[in-house]
N, C-alpha and C positions, 0 to 999 in steps of 0.2 A: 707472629704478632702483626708484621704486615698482612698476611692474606686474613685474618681476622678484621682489620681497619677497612679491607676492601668489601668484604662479606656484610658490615655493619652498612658502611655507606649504601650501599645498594639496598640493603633491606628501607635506607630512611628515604630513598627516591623513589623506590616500589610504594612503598606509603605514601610520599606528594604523590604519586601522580593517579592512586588510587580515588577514583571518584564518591563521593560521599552520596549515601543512600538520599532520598527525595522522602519527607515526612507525608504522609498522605493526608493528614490534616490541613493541609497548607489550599487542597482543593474545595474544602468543606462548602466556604462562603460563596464561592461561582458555582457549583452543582445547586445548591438551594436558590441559589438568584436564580436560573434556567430553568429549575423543577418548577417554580413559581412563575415561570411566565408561560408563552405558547410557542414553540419553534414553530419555525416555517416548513419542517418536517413530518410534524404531526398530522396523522389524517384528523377529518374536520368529519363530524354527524358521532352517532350513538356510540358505535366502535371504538373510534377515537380519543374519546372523553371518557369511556371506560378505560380502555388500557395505559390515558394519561392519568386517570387516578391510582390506578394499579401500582403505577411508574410510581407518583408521588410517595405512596405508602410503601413501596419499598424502599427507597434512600431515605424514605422517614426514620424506617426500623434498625439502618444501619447509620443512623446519624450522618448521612449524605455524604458518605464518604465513596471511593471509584469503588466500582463493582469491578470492572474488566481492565484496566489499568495501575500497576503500582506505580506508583511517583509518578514516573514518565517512560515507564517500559511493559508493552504488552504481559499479559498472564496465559497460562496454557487455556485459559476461560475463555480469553477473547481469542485465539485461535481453532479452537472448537467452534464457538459461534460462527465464525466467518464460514468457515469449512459446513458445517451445515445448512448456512444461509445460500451456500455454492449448490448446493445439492437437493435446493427447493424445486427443481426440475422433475425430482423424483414422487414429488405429489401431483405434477402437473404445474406450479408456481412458479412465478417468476423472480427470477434472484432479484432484479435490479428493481424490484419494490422495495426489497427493506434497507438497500442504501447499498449493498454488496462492494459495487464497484469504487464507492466512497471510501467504504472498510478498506480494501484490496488497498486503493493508493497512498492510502494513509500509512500502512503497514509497511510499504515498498520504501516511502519518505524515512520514515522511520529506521529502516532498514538498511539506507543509505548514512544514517544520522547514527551510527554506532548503536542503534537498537532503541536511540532514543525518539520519544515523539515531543515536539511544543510543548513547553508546559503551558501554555498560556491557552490548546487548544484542547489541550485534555477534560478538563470539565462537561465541553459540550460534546467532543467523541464520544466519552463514556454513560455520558446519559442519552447520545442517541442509539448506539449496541444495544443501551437498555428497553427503548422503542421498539427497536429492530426486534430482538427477543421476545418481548409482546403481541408486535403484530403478526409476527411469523406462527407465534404460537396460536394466537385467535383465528388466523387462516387453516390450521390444521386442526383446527376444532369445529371448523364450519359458522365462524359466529360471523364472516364480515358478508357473505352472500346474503342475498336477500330473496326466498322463494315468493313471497306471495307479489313481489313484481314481476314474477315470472307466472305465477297461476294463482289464483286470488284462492285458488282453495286448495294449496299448499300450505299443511300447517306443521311446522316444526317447533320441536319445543329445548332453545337453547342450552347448551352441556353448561351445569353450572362446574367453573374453576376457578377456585381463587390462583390467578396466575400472581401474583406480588408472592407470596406461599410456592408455587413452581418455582421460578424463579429464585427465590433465598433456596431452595435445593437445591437448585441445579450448581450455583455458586459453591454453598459452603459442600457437599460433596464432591464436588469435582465431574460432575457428568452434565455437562450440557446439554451436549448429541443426544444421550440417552432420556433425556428429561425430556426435549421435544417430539423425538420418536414416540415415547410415550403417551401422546397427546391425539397423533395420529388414529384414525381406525384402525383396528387389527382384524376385521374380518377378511372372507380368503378372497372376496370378491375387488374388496380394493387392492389387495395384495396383488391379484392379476391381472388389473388393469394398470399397476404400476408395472409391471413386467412387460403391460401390452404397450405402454408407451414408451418404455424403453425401445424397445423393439423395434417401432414406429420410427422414433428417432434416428435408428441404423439405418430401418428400412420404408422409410417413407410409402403411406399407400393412402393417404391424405383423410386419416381417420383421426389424427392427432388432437386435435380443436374437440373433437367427437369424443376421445376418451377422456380428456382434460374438465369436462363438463361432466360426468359419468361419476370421475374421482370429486368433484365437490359436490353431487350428490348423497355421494356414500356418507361426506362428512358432516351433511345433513340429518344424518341417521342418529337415532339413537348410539351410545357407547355399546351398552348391551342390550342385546337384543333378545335373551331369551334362551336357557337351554335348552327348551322346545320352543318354539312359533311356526307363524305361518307369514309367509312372505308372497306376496304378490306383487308381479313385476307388470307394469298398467300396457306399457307397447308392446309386452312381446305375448301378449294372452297367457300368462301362464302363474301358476301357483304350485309353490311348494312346501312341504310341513316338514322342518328343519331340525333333525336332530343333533346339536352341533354343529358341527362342519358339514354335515349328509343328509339332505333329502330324505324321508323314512318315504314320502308320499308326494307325487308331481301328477300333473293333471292340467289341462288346456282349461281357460275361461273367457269368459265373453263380458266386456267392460262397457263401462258411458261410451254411447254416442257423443263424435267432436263436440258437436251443441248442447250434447246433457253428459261432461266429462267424470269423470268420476273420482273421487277428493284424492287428497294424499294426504296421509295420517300415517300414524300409530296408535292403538288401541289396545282392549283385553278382549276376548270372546267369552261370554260367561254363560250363554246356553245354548239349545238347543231346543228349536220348533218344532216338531212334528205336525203333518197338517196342517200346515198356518195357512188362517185367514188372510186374504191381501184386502188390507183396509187403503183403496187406493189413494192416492195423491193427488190432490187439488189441480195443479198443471196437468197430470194427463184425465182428469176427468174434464178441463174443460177443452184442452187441446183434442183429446182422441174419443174418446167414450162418446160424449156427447154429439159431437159431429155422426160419430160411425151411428148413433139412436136417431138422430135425425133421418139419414139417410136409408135406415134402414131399423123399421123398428123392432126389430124381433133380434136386433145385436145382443143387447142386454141378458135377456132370457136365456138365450141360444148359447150362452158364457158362462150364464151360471153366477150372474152378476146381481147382488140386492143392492137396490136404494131405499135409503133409510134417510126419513125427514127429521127436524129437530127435536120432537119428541122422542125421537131413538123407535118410533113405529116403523114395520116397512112399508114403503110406496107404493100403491097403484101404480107400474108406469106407461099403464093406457091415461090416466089422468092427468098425465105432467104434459105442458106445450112444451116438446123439447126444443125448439126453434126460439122461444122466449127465454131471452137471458136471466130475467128475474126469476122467472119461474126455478130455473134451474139451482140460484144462488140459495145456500144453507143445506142443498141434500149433498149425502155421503153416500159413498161407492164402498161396498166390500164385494169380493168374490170367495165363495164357501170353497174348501177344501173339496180336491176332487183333479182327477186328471187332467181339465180345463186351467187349472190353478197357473194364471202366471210364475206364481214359486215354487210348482211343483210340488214334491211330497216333504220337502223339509227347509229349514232354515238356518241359516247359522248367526247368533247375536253377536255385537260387541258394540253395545248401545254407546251414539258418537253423536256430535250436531247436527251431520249430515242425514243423518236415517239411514246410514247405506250397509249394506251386510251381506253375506256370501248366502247364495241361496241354488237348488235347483232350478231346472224351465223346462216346461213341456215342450219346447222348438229345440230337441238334438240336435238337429242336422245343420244346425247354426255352427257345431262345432267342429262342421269341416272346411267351412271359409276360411282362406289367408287372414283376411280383415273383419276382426271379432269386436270390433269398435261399434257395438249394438244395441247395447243395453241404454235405460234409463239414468244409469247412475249405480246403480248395485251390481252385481260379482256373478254372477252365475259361473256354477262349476259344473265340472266334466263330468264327474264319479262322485257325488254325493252321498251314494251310501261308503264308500270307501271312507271316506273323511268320519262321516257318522260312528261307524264301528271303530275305528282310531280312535277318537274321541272320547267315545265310549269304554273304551278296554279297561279306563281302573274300575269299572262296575260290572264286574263278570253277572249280575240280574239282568243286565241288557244281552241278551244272545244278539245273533243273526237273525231268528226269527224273529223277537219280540219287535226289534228295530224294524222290520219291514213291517209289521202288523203296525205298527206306531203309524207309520210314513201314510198307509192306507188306510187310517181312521178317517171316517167322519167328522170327528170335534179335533179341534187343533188342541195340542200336547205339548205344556213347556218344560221340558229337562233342564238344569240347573248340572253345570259342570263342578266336579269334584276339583278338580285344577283350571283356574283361567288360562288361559292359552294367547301369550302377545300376539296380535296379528301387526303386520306393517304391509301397510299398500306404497310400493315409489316408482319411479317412471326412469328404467336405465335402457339408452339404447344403443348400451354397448354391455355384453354379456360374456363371462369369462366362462369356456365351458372347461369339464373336467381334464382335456388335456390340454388346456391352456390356451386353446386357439380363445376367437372373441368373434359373436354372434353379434353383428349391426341389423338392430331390427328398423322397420320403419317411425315415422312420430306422430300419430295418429292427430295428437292434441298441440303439436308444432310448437315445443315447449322448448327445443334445443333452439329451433330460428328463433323464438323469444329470449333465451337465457344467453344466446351467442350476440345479440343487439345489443343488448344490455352491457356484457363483458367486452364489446367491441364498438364502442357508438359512433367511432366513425367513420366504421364501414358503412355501403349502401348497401342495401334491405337482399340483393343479389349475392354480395360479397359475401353478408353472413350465413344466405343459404346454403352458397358453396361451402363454406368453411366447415357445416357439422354433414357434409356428405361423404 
């Protein structure tokens, strides 16, 4: 009877002293006051206003109630998050953009507080986690960079994600970590440049800055890229036709000159030239052509070069005063197919705004220079017929033979590919070879001293040299 009165009593002080759960309702009306204004956290431009809309529409959908807090005690949600916002290093990012250290001491308060946090400061924690998770997300999706202030003809074409939609997954599943991994590039190139900055990290060899630029590159890139393409890499001269993860086909190329650089895109390849006429370009017919006929009138002829006036007739070019600039204005330059042919015996299309396209050149020996930074703007490749017959192979009618009697025609010859083929042109000069080392090539187009000013503004123009060396 007694030990029963004792047993009782203790269960009814175990209950006072058992603290009563925190209703999460109670946070509703201070999350929507905060969603509705602008913290002093929020980044400010395009970004910004997007992943603040994001924000909004998510605590819309959940009736603005905590995402990563219940009542007033963290969820395994918002320990995930932190833990992967610790581990932004491993993209190259820096943790203490999305508030990290904020998280961190909040959690330690907390921690010391019997697990609990403020109620009075949870509203605004909780919807800045939810910041923090957007913008972390947007940076491993490549949206917060900005290429064309690094090269005006840099054109990327932003990953669409509804992240308010990420987000509600990552929550009501339980995978946080997992949802922003997934966000990341999974090509093997970034995969080894994260290995390479690891590494760097341990062992410093002052490439760090260099691979860190490389990795928001990549994230520039298309998501997929293609269970075939063709990937050309701008500094390191070189092209490769990607089967998967493998190379089928590599080959050295010769790119835009510094002054005539050559775009970064993504595209399709839809044919093939044979023979192509070069219907020359306005800039070098007034830069080069016409100086070189000035100076020398039998340039033209001796090329194999027709001028054709606005009637689409050809030229006398004993008639023309090449030294008068009028004179000159409204003729066209083509050059006929033929071993003179700046593009050689074939062409490759993936009609773009630039006009720029992979082609051969009768100047081989251009492809034993270190520095292949030569061309006008278009692609010149190593092995053209290689590529050709690749390209070729689902139309067993195109032999070997028939391909080189094509390339040696007289009249130019357009082929129409059975499959387009993605090409990406991008500019990495940090390169993950297949045993994992990393090839630092030179910057031909000094886009890394650009993208490192930018990312570091106030360094002096020195400091950012050194830093991508």
């Amino acid at each position: 009877m007694r030990s029963s009165a004792i047993l009782f009593l203790l269960a009814v002080l175990i209950s006072g002293c058992k603290r009563e759960k925190i209703d999460n309702s109670q946070h509703v009306a201070a999350i929507q006051k905060i969603v509705s204004s602008s913290p002093s956290w929020i980044e400010r431009g395009k970004v910004g206003t997007r992943l603040w809309d994001s924000e909004r529409a998510f605590y819309r959908s959940r009736g603005n109630l905590p995402a990563w807090i219940d009542g007033d005690r963290r969820t395994p949600e918002l320990d995930a998050l932190v833990e992967e916002l610790r581990h932004a290093e491993d993209h190259g990012l820096d943790p203490a953009r999305y508030g990290t250290g904020e998280f961190q001491k909040a959690i330690e308060v907390a921690d010391a507080n019997k697990g609990t946090f403020d109620l009075a400061g949870v509203p605004e924690l909780d919807a800045h986690l939810t910041y923090a998770f957007l913008r972390y997300a947007a940076d491993v999706l490549g949206w917060s960079g900005n290429p064309k202030a690094i090269y005006a003809q840099w054109v990327v074409k932003p990953k669409q994600e509804d992240l308010a939609a990420s987000l509600n997954k990552a929550i009501s599943s339980h995978e946080v970590r997992r949802t922003l991994q997934e966000l990341a590039p999974t090509h093997q190139q970034y995969k080894g440049l994260q290995a390479a900055l690891a590494n760097e990290m341990r062992n410093p060899t002052g490439h760090a800055d260099q691979i860190r630029m490389n990795l928001e590159r990549w994230r520039w890139m298309p998501r997929a890229l293609g269970d075939r393409y063709i990937l050309v890499n701008v500094p390191a001269y070189q092209m490769q036709v990607m089967e998967g993860e493998k190379p089928a086909l590599a080959m050295r190329v010769i790119v835009g000159q510094p002054e005539n650089p050559t775009p970064l895109f993504s595209d399709e390849m839809t044919n093939i030239v044979f023979s192509p006429t070069w219907n020359i370009p306005e800039t070098i017919i007034r830069k080069e052509m016409v100086p070189h006929q000035v100076n020398d009138p039998s340039y033209l002829e001796r090329h194999d070069i027709e001028v054709v006036g606005t009637s689409g007739d050809a030229v006398d070019l004993e008639s023309v005063d090449w030294a008068d600039e009028q004179a000159v204005n409204g003729l066209h330059f083509r050059q006929a197919p033929g071993p003179q042919n700046a593009l050689g015996f074939v062409k490759f299309m993936f009609p773009n705004e630039f006009d720029v396209y992979l082609h051969d050149t009768p100047t081989r020996s251009l492809f034993n220079k270190p520095f292949r930074a030569l061309s006008h703007g278009c692609i010149r490749i190593e092995n053209p017929v290689a590529l050709a017959q690749y390209l070729m192979r689902d139309r067993p009618e195109w032999t070997a033979e028939r391909i080189g009697d094509a390339m040696s025609g007289e009249r130019e010859q357009a082929v129409p590919l059975k499959e387009h083929l993605p090409v990406h042109i991008g500019y990495w000069t940090a390169w993950v070879n297949a045993d994992g080392s990393v090839t630092y090539t030179e910057d031909p187009y000094k886009l890394d001293v650009e993208q490192a000013a930018i990312e570091h503004p106030s360094l002096p123009p020195a400091a950012t040299t050194a830093a991508v060396r």
